[in-house]
VOMIPA-376383 format. One record per atom (N, C-alpha, C): atom name; x, y, z; residue number from 1. Coordinates in steps of 0.02 Angstrom, whole numbers, padded with zeros to 5 digits. Atoms other than C-alpha are relative to their C-alpha. Layout:
BEGIN
  atom       x       y       z   nr
    CA       X       Y       Z  NUM
...
This chain:
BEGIN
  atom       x       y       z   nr
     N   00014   00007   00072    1
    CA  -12077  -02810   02735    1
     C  -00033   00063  -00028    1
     N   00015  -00058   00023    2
    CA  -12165  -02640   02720    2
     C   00039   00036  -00005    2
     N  -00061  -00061   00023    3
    CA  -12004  -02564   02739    3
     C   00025  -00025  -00079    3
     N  -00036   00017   00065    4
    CA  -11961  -02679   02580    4
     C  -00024   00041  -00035    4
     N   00036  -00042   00062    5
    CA  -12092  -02592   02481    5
     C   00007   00067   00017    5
     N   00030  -00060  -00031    6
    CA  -12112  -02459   02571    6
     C   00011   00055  -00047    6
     N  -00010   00033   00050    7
    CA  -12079  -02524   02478    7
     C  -00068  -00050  -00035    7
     N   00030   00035   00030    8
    CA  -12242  -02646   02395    8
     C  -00100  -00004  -00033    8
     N   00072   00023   00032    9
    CA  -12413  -02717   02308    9
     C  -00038  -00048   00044    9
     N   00034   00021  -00060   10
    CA  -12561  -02781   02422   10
     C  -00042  -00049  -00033   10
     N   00028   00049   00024   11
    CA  -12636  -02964   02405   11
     C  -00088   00034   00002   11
     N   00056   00013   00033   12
    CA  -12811  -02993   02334   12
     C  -00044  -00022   00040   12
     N   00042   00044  -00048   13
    CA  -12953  -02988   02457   13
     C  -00062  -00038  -00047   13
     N   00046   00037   00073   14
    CA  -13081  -03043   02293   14
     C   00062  -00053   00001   14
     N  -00033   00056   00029   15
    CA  -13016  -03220   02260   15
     C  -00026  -00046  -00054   15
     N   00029   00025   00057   16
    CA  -13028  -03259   02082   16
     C  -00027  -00081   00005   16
     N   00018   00094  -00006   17
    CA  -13083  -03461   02052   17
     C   00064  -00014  -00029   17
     N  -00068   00051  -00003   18
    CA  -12942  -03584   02034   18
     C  -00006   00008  -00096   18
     N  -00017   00017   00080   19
    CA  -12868  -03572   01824   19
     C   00035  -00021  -00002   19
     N  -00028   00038   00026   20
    CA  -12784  -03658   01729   20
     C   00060   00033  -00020   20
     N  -00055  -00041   00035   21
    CA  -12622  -03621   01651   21
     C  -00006  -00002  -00065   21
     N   00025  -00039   00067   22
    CA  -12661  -03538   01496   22
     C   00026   00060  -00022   22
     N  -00009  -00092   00007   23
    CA  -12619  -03383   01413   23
     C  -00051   00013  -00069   23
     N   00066  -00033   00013   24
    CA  -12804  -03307   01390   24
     C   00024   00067  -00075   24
     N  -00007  -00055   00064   25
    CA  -12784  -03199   01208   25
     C  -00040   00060   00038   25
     N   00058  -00051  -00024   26
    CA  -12916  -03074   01298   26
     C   00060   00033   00052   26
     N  -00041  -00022  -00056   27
    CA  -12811  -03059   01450   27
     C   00058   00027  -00042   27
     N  -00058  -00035   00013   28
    CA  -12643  -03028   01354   28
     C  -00016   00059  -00060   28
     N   00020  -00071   00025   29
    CA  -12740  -02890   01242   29
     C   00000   00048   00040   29
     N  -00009  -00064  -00035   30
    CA  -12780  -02803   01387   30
     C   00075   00018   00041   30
     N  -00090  -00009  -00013   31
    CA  -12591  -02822   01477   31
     C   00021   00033  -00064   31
     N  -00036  -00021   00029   32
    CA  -12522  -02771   01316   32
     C  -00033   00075  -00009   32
     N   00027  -00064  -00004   33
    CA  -12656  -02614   01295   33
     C   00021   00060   00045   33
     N  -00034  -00013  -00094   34
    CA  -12612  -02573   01493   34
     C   00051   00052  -00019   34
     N  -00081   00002   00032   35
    CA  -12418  -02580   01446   35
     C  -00010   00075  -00033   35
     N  -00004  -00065   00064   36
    CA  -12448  -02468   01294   36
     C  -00028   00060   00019   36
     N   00017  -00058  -00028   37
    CA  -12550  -02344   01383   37
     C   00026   00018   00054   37
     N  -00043  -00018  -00050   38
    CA  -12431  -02319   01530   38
     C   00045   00014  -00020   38
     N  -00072  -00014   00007   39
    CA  -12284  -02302   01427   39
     C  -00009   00052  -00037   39
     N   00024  -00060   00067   40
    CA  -12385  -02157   01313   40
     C  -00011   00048   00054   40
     N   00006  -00017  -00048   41
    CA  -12412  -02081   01474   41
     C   00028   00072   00015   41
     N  -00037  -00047  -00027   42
    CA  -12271  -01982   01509   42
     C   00023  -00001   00077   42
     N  -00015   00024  -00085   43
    CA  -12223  -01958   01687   43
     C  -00057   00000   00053   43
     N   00072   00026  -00046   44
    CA  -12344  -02029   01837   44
     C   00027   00029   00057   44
     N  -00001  -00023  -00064   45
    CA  -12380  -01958   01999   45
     C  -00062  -00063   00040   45
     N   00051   00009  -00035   46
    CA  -12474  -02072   02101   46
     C   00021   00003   00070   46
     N   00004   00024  -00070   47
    CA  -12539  -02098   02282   47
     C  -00012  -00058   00011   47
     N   00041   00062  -00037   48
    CA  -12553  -02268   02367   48
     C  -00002  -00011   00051   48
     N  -00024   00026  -00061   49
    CA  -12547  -02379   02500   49
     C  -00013  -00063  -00015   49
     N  -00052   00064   00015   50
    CA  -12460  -02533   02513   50
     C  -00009  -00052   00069   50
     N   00003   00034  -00069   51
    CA  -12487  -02671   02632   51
     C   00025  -00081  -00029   51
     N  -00024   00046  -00011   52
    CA  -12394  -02823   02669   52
     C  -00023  -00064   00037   52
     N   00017   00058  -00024   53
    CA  -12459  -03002   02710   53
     C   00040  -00062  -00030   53
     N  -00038   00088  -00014   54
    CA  -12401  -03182   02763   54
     C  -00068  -00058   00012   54
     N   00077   00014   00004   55
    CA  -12546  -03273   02711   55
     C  -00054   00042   00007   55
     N   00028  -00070   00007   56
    CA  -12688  -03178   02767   56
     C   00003   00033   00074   56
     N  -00023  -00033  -00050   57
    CA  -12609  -03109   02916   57
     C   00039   00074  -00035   57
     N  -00038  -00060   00015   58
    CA  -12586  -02921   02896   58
     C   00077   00027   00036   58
     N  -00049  -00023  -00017   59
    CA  -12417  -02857   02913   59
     C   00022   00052   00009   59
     N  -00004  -00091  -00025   60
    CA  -12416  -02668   02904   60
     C  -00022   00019  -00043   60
     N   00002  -00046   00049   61
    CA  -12468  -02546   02788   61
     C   00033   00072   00001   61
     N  -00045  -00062   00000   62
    CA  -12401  -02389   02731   62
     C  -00017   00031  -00071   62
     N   00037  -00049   00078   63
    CA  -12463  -02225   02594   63
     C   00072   00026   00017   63
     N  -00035  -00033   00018   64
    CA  -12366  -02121   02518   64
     C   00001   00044  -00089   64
     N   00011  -00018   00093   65
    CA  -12336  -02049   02329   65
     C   00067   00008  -00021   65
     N  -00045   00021   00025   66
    CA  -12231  -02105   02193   66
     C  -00007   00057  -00085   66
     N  -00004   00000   00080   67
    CA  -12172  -02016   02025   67
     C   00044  -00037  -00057   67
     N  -00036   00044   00050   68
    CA  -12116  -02117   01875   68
     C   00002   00032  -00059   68
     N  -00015   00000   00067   69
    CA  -12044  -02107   01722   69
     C   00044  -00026  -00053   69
     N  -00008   00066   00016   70
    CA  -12007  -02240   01605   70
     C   00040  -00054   00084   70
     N  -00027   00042  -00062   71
    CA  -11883  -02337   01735   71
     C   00013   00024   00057   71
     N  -00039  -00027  -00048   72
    CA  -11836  -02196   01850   72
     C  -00062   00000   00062   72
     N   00056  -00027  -00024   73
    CA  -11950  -02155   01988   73
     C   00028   00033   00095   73
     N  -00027  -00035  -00079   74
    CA  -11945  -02058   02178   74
     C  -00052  -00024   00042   74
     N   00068   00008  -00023   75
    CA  -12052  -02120   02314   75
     C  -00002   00018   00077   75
     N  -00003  -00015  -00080   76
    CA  -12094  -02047   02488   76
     C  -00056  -00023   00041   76
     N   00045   00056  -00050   77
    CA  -12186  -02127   02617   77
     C   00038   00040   00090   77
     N  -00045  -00013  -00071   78
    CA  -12169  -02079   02803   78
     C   00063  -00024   00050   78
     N  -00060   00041  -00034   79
    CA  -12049  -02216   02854   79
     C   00068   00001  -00057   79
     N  -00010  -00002   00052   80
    CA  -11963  -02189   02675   80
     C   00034   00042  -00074   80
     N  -00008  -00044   00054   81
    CA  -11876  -02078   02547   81
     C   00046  -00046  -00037   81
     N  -00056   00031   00040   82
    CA  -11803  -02176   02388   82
     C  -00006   00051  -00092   82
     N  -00009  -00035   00082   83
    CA  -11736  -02105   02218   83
     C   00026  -00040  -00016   83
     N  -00011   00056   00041   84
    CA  -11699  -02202   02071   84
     C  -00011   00038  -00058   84
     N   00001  -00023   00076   85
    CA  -11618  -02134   01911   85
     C   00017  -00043  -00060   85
     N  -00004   00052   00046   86
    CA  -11625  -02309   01821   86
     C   00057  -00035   00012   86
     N  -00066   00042  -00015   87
    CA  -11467  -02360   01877   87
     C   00019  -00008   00086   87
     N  -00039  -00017  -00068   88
    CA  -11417  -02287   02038   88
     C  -00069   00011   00069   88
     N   00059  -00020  -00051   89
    CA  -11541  -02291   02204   89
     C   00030  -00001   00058   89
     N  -00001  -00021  -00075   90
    CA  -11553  -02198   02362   90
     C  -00042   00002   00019   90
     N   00085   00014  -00033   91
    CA  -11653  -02234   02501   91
     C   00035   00025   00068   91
     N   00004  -00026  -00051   92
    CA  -11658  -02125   02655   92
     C  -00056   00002   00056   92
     N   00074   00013  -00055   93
    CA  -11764  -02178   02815   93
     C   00006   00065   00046   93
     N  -00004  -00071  -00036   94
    CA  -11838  -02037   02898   94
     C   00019  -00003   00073   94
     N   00009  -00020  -00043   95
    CA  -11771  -01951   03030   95
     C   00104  -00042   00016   95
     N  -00102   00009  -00019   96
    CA  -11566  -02046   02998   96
     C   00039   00046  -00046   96
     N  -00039  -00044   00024   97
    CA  -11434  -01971   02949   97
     C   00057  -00020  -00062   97
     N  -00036   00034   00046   98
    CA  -11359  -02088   02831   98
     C  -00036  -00008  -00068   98
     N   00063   00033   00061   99
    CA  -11436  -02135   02645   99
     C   00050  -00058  -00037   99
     N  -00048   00050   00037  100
    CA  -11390  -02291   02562  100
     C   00001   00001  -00075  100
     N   00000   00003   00067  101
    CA  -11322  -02295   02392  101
     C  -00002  -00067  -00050  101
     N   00002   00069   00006  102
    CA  -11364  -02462   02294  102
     C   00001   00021  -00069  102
     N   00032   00026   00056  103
    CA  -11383  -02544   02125  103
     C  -00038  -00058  -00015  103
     N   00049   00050  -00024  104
    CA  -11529  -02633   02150  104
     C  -00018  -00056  -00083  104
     N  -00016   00048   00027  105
    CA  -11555  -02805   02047  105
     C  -00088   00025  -00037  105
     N   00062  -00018   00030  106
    CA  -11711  -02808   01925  106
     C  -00041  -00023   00043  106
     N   00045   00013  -00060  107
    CA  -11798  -02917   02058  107
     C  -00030   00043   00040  107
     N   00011  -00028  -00063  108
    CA  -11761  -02802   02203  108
     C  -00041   00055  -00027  108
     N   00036  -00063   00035  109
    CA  -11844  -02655   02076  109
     C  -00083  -00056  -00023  109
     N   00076   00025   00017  110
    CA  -12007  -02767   02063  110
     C  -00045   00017   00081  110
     N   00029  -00018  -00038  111
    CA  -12030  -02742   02238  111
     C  -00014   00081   00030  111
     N  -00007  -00065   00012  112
    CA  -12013  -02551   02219  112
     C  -00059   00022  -00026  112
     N   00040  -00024   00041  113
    CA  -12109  -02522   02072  113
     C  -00069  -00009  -00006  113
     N   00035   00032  -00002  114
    CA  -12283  -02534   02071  114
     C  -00016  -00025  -00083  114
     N   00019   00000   00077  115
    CA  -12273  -02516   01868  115
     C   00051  -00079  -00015  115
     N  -00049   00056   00024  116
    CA  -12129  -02676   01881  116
     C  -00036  -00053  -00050  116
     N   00043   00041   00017  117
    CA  -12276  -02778   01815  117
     C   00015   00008  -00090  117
     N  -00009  -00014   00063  118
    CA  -12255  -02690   01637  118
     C   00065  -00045  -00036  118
     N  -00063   00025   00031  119
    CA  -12077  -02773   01612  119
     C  -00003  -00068   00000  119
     N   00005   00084  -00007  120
    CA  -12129  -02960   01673  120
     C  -00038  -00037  -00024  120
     N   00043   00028   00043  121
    CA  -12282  -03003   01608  121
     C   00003  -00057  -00047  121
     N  -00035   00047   00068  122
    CA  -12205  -03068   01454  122
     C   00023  -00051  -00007  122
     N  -00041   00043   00006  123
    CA  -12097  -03172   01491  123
     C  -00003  -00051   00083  123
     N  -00010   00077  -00046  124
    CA  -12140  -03358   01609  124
     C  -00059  -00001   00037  124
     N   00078   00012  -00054  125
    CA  -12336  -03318   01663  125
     C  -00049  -00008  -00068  125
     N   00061   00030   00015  126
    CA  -12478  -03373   01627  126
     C  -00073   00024   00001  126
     N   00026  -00082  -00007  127
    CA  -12640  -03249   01618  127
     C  -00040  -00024  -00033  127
     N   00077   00004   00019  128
    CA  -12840  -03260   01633  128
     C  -00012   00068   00012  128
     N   00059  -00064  -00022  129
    CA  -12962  -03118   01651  129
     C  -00067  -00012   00000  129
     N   00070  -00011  -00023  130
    CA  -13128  -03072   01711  130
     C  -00033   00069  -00003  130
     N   00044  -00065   00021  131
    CA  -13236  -02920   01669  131
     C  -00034   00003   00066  131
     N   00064   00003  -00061  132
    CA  -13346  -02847   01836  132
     C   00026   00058   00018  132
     N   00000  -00051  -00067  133
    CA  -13329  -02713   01981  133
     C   00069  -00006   00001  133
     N  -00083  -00004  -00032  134
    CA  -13151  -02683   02030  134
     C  -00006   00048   00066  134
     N  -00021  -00045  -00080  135
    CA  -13080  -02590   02196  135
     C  -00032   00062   00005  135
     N   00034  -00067   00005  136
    CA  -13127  -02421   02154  136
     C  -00099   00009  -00024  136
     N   00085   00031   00027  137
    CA  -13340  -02481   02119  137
     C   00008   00002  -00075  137
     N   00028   00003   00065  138
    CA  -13296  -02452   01932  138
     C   00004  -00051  -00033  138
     N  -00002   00060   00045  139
    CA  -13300  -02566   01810  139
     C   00056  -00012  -00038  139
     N  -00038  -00009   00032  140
    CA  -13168  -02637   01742  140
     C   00029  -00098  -00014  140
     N  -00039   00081   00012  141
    CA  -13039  -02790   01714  141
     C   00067  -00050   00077  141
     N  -00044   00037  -00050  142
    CA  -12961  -02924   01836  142
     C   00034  -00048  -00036  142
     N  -00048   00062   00005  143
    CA  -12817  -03023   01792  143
     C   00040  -00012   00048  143
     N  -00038   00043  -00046  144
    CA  -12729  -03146   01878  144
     C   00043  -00051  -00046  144
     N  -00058   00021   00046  145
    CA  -12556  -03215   01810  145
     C   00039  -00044   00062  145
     N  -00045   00066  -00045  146
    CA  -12455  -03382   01883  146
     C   00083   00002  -00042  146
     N  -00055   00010   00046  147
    CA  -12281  -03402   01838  147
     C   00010  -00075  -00025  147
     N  -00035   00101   00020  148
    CA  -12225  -03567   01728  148
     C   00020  -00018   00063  148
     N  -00041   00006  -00049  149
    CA  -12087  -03576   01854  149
     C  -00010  -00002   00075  149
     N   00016  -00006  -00046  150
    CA  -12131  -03622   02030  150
     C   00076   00039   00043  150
     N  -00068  -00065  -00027  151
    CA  -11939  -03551   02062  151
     C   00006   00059  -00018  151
     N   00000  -00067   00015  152
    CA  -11977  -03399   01993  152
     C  -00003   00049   00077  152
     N   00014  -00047  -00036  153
    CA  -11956  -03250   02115  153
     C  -00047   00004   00013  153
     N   00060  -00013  -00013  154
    CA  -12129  -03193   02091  154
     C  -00061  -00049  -00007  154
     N   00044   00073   00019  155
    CA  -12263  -03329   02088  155
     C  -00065   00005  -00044  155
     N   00073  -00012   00022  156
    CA  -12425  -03254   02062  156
     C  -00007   00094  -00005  156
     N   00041  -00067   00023  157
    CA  -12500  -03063   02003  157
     C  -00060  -00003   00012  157
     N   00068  -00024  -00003  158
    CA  -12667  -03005   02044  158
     C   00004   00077  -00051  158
     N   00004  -00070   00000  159
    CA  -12708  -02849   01947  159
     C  -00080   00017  -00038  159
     N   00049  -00025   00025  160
    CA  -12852  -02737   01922  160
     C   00013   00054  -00037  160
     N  -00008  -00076   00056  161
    CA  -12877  -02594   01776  161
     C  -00054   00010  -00015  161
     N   00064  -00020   00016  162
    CA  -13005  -02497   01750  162
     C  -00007   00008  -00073  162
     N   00025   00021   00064  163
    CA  -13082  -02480   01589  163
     C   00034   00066  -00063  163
     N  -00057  -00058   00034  164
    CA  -12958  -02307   01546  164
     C   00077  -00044  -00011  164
     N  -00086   00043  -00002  165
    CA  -12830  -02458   01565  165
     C   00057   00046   00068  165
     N  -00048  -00034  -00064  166
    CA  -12754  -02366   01739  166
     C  -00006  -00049   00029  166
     N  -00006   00057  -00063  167
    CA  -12692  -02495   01854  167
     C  -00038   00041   00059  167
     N   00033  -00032  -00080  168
    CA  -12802  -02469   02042  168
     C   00030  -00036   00038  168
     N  -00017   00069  -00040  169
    CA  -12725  -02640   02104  169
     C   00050  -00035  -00009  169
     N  -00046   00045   00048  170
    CA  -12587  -02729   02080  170
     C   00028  -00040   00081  170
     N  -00004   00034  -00049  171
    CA  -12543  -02887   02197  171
     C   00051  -00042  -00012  171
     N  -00055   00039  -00006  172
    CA  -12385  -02989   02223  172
     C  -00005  -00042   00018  172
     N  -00018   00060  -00061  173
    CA  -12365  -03177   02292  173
     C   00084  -00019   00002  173
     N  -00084   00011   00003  174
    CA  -12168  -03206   02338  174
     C   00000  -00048   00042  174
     N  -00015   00062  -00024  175
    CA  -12124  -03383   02396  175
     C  -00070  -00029   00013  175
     N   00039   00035   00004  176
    CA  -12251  -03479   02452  176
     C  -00072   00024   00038  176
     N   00048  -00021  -00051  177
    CA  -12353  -03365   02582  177
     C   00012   00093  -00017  177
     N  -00009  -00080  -00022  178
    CA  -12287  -03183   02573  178
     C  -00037   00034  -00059  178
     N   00054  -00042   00027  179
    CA  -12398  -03066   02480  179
     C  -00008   00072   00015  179
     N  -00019  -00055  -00004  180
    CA  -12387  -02891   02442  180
     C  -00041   00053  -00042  180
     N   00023  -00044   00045  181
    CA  -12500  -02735   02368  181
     C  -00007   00036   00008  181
     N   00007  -00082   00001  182
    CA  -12531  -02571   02300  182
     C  -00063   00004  -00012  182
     N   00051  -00049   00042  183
    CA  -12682  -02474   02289  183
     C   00019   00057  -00019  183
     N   00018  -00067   00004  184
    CA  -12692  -02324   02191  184
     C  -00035   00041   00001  184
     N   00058  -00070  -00012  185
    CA  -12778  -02189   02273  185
     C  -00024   00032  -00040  185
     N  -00005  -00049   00074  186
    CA  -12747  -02056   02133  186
     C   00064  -00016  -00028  186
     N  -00049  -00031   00087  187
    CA  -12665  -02053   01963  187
     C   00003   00050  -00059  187
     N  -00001  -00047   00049  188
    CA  -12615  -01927   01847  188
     C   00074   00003  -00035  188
     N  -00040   00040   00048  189
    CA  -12519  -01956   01673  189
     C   00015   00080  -00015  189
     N  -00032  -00079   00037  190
    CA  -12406  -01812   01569  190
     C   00023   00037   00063  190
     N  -00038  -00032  -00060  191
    CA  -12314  -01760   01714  191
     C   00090   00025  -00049  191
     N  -00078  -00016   00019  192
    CA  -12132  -01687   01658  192
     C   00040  -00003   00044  192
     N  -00023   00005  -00048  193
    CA  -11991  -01719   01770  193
     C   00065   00016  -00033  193
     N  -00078  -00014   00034  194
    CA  -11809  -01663   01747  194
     C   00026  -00079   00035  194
     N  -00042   00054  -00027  195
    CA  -11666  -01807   01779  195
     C   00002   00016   00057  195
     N  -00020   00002  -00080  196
    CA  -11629  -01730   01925  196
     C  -00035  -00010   00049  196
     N   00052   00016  -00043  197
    CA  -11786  -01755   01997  197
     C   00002  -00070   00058  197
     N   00007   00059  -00034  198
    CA  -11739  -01934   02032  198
     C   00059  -00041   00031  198
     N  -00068  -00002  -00025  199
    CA  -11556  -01900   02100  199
     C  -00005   00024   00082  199
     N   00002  -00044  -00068  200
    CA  -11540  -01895   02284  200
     C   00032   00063   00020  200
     N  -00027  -00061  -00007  201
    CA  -11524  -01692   02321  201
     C   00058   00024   00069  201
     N  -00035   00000  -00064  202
    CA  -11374  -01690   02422  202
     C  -00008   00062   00028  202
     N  -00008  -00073  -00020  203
    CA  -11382  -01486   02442  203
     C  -00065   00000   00034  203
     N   00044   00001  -00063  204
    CA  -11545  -01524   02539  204
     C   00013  -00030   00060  204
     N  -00014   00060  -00067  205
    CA  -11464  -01666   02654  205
     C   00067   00014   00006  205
     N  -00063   00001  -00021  206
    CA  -11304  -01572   02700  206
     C   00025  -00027   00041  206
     N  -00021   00028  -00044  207
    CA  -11284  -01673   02850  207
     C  -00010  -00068   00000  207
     N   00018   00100   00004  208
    CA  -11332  -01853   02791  208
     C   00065  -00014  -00063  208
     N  -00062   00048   00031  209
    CA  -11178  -01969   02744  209
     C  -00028  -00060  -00064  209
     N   00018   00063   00061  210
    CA  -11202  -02062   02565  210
     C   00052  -00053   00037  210
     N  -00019   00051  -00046  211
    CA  -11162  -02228   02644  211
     C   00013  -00055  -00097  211
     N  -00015   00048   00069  212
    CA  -11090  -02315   02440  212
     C   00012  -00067   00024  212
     N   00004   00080  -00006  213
    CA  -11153  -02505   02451  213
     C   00015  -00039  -00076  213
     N  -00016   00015   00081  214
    CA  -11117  -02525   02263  214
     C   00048  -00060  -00010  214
């Protein structure tokens, strides 16, 4: 499952108190603030690391650094190289000689992205917050979001933002046990990236076979 993310976002060792299903006006100010200041941004470079659990049994972890911009983004990781120019994604594991070419489903791009959070929010959850300490000692905001839908893909969100509104945390629950998160190490916004940035460079990988799963 770390190769999914290596895809992913790392569960919540803080465990908020049991809420209600609600949608907190406070909480969806700051989600929508978040949102708005990530998409004013420009292009992101961060570092994280990503760890995977089945309950609270750790499953692996794994760093690396990701750049984004609006939907596209590139992410390398040691077990890991994927590009993604909004439509089209390649993902090359180090050290083969093949890369696979996909068109990955909006789902399969939630477990990618750590920003996927920006597009779902909206639409079938449910969303408290809490003011205090976050991951990084600063001070900032914790929300935690349930979906209406117990068939929903994603079930539950954890996320922390500091008080610049930069995600540090962001936490996944998928089915009934699996659990998935990012920290971000470092971030830095106004990045410029050409398209091609997020096209796998075949004239570097003359000897790796695009393997078209499309």
């Amino acid at each position: 499952m770390v190769r999914r993310f290596t895809l992913l976002l790392l569960l919540a060792l803080l465990t908020l108190p049991s809420m209600g299903a609600s949608k907190d006006k406070e909480a969806r100010k700051i989600l929508d603030a978040t949102a708005a200041h990530i998409n004013k941004a420009g292009g992101l470079s961060i570092q994280f690391t990503a760890t995977t659990l089945m309950g609270k049994t750790n499953q692996g972890s794994v760093s690396g650094r990701m750049d984004i911009q609006g939907k596209k983004f590139v992410m390398d990781t040691a077990e890991m190289q994927t590009w993604f120019d909004g439509k089209t994604q390649w993902s090359l594991q180090t050290g083969d000689t093949e890369v696979a070419m996909t068109e990955p489903t909006g789902t399969e791009l939630q477990a990618v992205n750590p920003y996927a959070f920006l597009d779902i929010y909206k639409r079938g959850f449910n969303y408290k917050m809490k003011q205090g300490t976050i991951t990084n000692g600063k001070k900032g905001y914790k929300l935690f979001l349930t979906a209406d839908n117990a068939k929903m893909e994603i079930r539950e969100i954890y996320l922390e933002v500091d008080e610049q509104l930069n995600p540090v945390r962001v936490s996944m629950r998928q089915g009934k046990r699996q659990w998935v998160r990012i920290v971000v190490n470092s971030f830095a916004t106004g990045r410029k990236f050409a398209d091609s940035h997020f096209v796998f460079p075949k004239s570097k990988y003359p000897e790796t076979e695009i393997i078209d799963l499309r």
